[in-house]
MMTF fields as JSON, N, C-alpha, C and O atoms, coordinates in Angstrom:
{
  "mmtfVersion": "1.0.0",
  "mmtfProducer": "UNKNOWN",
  "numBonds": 471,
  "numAtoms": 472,
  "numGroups": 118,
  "numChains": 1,
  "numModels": 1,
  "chainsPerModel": [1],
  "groupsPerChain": [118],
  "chainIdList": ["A"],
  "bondAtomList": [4, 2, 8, 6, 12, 10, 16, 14, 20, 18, 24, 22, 28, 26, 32, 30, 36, 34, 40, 38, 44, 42, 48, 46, 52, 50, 56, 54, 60, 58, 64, 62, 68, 66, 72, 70, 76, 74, 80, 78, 84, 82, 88, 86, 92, 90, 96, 94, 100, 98, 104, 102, 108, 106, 112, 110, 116, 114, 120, 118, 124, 122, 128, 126, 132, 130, 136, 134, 140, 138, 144, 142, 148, 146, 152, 150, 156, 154, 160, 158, 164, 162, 168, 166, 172, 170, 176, 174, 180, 178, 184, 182, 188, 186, 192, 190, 196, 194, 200, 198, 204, 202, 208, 206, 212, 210, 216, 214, 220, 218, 224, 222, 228, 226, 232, 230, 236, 234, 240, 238, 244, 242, 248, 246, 252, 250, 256, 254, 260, 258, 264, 262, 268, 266, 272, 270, 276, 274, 280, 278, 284, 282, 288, 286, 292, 290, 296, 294, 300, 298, 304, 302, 308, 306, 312, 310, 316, 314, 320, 318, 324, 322, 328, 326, 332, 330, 336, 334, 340, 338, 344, 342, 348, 346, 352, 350, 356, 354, 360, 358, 364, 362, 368, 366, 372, 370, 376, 374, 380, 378, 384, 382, 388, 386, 392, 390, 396, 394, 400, 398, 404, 402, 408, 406, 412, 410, 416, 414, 420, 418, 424, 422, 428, 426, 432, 430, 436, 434, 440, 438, 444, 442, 448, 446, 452, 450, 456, 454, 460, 458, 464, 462, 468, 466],
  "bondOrderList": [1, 1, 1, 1, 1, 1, 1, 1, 1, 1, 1, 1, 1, 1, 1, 1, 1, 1, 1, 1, 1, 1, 1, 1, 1, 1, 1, 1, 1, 1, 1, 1, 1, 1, 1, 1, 1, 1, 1, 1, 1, 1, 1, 1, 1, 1, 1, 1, 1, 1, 1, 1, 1, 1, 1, 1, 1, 1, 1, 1, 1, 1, 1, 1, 1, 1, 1, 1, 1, 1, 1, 1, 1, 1, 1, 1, 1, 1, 1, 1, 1, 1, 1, 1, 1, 1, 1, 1, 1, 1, 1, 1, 1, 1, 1, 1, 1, 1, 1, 1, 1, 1, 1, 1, 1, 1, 1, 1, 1, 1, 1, 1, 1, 1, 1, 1, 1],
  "groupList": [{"groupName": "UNK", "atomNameList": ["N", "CA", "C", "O"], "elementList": ["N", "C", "C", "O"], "formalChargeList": [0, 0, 0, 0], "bondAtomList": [1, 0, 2, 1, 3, 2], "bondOrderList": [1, 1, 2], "singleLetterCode": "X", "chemCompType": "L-PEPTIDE LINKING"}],
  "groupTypeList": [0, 0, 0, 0, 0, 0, 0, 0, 0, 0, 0, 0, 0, 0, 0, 0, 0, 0, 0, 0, 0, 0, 0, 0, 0, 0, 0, 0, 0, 0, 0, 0, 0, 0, 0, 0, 0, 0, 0, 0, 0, 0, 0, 0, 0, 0, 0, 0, 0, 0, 0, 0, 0, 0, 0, 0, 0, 0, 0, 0, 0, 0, 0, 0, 0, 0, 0, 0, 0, 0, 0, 0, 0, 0, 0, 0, 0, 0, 0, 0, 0, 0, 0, 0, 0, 0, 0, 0, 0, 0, 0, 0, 0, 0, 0, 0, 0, 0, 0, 0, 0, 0, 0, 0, 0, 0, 0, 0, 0, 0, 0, 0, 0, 0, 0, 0, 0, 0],
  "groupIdList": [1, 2, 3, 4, 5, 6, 7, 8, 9, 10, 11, 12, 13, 14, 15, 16, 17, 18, 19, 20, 21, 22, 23, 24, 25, 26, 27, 28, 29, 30, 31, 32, 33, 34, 35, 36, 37, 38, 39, 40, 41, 42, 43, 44, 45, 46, 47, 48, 49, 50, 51, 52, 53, 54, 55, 56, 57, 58, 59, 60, 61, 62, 63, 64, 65, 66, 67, 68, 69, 70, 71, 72, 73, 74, 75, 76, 77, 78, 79, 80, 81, 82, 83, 84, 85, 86, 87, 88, 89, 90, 91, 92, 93, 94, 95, 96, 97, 98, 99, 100, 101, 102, 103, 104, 105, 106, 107, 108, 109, 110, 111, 112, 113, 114, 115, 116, 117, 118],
  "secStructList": [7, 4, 4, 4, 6, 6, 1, 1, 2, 2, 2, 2, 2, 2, 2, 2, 2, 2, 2, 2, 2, 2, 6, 7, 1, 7, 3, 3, 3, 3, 3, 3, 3, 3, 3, 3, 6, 6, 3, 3, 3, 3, 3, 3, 3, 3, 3, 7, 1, 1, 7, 3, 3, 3, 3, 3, 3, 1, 1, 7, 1, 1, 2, 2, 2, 2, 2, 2, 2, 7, 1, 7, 7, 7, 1, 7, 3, 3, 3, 7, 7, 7, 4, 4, 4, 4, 7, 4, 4, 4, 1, 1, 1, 7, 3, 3, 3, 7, 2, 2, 2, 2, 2, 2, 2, 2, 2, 2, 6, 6, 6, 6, 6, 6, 6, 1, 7, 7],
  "xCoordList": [34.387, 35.396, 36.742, 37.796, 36.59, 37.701, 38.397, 39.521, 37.813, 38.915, 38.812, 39.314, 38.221, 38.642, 39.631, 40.261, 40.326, 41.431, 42.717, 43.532, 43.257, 44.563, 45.061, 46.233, 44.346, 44.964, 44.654, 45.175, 43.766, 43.579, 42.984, 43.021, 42.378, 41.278, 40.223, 39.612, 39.634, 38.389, 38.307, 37.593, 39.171, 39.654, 39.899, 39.084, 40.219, 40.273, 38.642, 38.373, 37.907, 37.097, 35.659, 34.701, 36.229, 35.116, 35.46, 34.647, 36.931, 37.491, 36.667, 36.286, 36.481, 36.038, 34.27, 33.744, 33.752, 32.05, 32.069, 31.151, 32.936, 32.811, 32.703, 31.759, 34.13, 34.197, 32.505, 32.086, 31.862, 30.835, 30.076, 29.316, 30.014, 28.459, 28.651, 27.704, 30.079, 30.3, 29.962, 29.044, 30.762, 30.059, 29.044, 29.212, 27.822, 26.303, 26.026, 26.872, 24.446, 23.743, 22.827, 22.104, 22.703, 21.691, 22.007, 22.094, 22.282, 21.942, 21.264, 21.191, 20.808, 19.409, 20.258, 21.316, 20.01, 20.859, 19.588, 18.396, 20.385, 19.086, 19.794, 20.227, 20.002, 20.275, 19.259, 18.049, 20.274, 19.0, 20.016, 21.219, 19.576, 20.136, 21.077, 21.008, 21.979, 22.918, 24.067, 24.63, 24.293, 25.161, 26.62, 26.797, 27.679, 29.021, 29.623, 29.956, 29.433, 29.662, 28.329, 27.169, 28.876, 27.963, 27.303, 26.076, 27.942, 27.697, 26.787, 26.968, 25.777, 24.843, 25.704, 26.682, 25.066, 25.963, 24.159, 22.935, 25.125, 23.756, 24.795, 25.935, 23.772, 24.803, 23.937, 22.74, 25.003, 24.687, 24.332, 24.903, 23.268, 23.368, 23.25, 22.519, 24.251, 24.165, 23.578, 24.161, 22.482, 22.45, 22.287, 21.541, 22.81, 22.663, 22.072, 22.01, 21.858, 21.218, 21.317, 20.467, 23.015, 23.554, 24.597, 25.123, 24.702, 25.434, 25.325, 24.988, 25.483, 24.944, 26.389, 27.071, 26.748, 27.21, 26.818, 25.959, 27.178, 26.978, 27.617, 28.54, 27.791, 28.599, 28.285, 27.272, 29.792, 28.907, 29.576, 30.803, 28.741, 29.176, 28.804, 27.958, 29.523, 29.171, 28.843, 28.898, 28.629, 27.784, 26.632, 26.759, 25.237, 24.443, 24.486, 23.5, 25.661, 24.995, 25.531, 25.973, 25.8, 26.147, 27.777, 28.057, 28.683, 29.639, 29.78, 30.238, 29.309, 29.351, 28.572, 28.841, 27.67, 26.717, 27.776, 27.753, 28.61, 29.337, 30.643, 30.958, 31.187, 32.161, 31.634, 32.391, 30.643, 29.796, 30.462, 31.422, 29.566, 28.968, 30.487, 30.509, 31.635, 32.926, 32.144, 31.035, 33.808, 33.612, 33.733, 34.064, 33.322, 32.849, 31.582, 31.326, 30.96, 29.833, 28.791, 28.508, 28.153, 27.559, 26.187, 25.515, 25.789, 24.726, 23.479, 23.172, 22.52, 21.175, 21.1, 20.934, 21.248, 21.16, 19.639, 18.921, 19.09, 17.528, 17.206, 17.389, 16.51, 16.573, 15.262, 14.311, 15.197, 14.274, 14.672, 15.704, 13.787, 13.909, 14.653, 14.642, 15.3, 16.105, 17.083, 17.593, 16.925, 17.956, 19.152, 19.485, 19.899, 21.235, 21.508, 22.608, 20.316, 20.737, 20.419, 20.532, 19.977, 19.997, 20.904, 20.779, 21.88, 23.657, 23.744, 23.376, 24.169, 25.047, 25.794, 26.018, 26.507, 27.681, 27.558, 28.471, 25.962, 25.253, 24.315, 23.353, 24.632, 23.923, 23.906, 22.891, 25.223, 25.063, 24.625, 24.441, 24.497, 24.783, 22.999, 22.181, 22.703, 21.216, 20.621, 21.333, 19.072, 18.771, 17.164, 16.429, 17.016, 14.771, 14.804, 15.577, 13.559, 13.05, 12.361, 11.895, 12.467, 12.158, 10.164, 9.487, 9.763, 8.46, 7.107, 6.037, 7.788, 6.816, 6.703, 5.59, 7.692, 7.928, 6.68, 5.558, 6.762, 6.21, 4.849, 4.146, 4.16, 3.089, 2.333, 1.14, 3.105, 2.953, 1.96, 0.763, 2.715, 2.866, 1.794, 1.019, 1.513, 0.257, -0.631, -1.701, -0.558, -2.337, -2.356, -3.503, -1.213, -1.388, -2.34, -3.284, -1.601, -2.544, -3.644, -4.057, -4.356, -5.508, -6.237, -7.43, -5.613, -6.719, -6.85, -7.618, -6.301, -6.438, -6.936, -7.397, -7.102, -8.58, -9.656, -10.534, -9.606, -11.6, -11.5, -11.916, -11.098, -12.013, -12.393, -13.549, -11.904, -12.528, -13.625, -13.936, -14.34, -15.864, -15.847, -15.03, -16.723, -16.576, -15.673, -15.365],
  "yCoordList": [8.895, 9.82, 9.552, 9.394, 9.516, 9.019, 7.79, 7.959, 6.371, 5.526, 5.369, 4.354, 6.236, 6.658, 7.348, 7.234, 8.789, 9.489, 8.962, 9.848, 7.545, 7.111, 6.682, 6.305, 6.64, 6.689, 4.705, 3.872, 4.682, 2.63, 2.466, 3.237, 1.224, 1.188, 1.676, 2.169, 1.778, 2.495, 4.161, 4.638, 4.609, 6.008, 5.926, 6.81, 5.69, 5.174, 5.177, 5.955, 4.52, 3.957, 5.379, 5.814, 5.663, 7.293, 8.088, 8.441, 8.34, 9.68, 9.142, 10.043, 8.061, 7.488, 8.021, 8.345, 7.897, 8.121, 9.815, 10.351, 10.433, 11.806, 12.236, 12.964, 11.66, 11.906, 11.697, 12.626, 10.754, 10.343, 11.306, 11.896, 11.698, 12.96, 13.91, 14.552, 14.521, 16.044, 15.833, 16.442, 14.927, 15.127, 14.19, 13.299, 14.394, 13.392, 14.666, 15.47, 14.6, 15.715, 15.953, 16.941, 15.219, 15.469, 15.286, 14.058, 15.593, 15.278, 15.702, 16.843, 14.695, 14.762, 15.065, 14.436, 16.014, 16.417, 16.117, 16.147, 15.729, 15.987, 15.793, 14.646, 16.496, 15.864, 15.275, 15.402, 14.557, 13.849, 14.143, 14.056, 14.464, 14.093, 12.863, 11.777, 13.347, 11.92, 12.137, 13.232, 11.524, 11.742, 11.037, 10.071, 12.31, 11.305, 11.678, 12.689, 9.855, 10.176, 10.763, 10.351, 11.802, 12.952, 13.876, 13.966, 14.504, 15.511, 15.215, 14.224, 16.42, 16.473, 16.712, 17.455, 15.812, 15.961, 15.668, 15.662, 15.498, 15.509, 14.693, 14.819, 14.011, 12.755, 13.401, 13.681, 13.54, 14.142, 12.782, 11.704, 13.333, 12.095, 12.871, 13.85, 12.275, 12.506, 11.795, 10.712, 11.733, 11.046, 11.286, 12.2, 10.674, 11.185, 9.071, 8.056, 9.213, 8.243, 6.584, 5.726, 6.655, 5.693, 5.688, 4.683, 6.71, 7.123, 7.45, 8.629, 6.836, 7.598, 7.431, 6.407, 9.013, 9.295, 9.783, 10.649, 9.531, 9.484, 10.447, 9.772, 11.72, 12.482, 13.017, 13.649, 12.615, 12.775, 14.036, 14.138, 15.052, 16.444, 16.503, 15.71, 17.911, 18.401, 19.667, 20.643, 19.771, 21.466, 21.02, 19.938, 21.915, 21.391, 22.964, 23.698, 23.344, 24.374, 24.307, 23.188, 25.572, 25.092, 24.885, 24.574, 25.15, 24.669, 22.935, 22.615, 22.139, 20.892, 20.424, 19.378, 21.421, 20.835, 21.408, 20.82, 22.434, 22.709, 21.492, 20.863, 21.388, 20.409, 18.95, 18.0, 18.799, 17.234, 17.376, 16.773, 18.774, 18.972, 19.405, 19.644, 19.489, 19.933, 21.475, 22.004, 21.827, 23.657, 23.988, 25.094, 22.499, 22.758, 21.784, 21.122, 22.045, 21.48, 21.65, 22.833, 21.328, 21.813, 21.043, 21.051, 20.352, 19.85, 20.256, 21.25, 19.756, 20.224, 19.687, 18.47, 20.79, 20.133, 20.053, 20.941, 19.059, 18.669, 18.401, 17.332, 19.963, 19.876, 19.757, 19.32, 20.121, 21.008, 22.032, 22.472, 22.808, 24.159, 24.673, 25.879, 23.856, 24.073, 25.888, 26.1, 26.682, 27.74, 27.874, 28.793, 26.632, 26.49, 26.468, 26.744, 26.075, 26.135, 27.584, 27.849, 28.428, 29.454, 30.682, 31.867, 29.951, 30.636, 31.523, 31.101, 32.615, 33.036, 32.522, 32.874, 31.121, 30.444, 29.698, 29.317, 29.231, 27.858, 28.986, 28.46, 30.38, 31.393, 30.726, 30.791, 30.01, 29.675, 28.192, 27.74, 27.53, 25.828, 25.978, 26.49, 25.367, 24.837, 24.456, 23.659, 24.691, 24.019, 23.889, 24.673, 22.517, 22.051, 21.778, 21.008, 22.743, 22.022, 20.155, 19.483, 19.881, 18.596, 19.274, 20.086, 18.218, 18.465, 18.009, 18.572, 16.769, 16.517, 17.336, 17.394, 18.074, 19.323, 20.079, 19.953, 20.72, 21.828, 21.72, 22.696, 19.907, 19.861, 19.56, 19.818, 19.071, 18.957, 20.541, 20.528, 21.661, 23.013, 23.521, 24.265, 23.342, 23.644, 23.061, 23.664, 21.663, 21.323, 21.575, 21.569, 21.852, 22.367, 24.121, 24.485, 24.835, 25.926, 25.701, 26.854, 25.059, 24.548, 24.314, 24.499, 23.615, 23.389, 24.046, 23.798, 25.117, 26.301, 27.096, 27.96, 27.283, 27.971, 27.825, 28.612, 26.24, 25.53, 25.299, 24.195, 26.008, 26.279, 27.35, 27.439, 28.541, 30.043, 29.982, 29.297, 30.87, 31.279, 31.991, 32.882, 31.584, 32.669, 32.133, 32.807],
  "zCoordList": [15.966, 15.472, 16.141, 15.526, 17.5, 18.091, 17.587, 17.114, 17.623, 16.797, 15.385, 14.901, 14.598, 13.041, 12.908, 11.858, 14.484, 14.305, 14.009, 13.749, 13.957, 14.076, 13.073, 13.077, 12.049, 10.507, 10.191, 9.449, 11.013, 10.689, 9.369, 8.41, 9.501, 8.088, 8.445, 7.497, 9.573, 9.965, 9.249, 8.367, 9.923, 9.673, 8.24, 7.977, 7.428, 5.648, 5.002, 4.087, 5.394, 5.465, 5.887, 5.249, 7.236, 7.474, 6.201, 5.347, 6.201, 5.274, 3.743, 2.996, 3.431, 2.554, 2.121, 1.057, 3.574, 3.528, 3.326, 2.705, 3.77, 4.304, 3.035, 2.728, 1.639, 0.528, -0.254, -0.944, -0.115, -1.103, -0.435, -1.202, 0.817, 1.008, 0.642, 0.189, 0.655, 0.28, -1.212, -1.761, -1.843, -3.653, -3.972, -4.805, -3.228, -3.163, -4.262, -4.655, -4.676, -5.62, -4.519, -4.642, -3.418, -2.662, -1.376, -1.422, -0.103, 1.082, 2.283, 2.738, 2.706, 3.973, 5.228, 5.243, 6.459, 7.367, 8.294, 7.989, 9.892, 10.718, 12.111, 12.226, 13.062, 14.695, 15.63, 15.814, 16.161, 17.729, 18.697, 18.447, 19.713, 21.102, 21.197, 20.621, 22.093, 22.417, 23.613, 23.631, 24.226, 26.103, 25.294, 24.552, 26.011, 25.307, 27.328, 27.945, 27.751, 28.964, 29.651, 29.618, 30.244, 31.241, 30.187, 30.212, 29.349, 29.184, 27.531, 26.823, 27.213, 26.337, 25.073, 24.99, 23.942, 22.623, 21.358, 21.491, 20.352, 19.522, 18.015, 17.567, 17.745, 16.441, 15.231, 15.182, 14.244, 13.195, 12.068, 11.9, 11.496, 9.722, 8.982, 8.829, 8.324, 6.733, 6.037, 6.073, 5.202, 4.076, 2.552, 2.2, 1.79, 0.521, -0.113, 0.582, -1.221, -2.119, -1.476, -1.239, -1.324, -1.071, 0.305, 0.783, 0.664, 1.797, 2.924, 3.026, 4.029, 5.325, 6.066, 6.106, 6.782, 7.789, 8.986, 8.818, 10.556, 11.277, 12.024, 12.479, 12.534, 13.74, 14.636, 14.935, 15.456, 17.143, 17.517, 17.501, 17.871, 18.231, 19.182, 19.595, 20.219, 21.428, 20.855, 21.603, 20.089, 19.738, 18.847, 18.273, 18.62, 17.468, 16.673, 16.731, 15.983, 15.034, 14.032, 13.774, 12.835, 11.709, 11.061, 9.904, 12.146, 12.496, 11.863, 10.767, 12.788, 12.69, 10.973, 10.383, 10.496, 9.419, 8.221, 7.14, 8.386, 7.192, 7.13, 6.12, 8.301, 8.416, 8.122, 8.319, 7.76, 6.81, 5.932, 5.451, 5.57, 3.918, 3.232, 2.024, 3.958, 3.224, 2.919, 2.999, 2.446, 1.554, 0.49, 0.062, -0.377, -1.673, -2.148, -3.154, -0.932, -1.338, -2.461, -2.27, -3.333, -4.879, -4.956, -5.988, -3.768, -3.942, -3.724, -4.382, -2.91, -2.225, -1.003, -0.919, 0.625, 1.333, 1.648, 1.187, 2.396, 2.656, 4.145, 4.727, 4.869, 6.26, 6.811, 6.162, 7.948, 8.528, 8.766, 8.26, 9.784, 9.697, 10.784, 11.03, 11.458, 12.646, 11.827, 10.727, 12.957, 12.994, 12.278, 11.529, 12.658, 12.253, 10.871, 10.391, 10.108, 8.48, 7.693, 6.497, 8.826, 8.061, 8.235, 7.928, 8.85, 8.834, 7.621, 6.524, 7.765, 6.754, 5.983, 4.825, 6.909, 6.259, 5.4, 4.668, 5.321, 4.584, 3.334, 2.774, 2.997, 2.229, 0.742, 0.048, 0.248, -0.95, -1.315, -2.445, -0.069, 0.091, -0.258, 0.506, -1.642, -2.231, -1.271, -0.661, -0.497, 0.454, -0.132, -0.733, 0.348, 0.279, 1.709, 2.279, 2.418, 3.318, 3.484, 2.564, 4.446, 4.822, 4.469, 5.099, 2.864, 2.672, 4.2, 4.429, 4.992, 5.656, 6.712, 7.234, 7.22, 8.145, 7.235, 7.725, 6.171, 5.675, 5.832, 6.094, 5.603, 4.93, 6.769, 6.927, 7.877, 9.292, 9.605, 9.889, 9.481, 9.81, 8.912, 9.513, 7.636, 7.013, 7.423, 7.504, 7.848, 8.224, 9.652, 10.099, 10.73, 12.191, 12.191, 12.892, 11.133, 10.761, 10.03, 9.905, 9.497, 8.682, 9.361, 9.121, 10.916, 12.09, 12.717, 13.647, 12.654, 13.575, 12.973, 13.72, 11.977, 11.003, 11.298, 11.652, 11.087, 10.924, 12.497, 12.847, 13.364, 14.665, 14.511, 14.926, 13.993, 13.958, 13.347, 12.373, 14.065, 13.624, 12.142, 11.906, 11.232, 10.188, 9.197, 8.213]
}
């Protein structure tokens, strides 16, 4: 983000990716951990069909996930179930859970059934 700020071709080029995710029909959101320096940060992706963006934040909430997705976003975002997407702010933004999250969490309870007696 830092040397995309100075108006180069790089910076042309981000403003460019940022454009194709906000008007994707679909995009996949997800954070990991990441150190900028000392201190704890977390890199954002975007992806949609053909598009992947990358951002490096020092906050992980939905702050940083609306500032992807722009504020006219019209698509479907596709998460997990992290907290942050269930902002108020993200109330109208289309959302599918991440299916392998869902289908993880159904068979973790499925096994915790077929140990009970009965």
């Amino acid at each position: 983000q830092r040397l995309a700020a100075d108006g180069s071709a790089l910076a042309a080029h981000v403003d460019a990716l940022q454009t194709q995710i906000q008007q994707a029909p679909y995009v996949h959101h997800d954070d990991t951990g990441w150190r900028i320096g000392a201190q704890n940060a977390w890199v954002g992706a975007f992806r949609s069909a053909d598009t992947v963006l990358f951002r490096a934040n020092l906050r992980h909430t939905n702050v940083e996930v609306r500032e992807g997705l722009g504020h006219n976003f019209a698509g479907v975002l596709i998460s997990d179930r992290f907290s942050s997407y269930d902002s108020r702010y993200l109330q109208d933004v289309r959302q599918q859970k991440c299916l392998a999250h869902l289908i993880r969490n159904a068979d973790e309870v499925a096994a915790v059934l077929q140990r009970q007696p009965g």
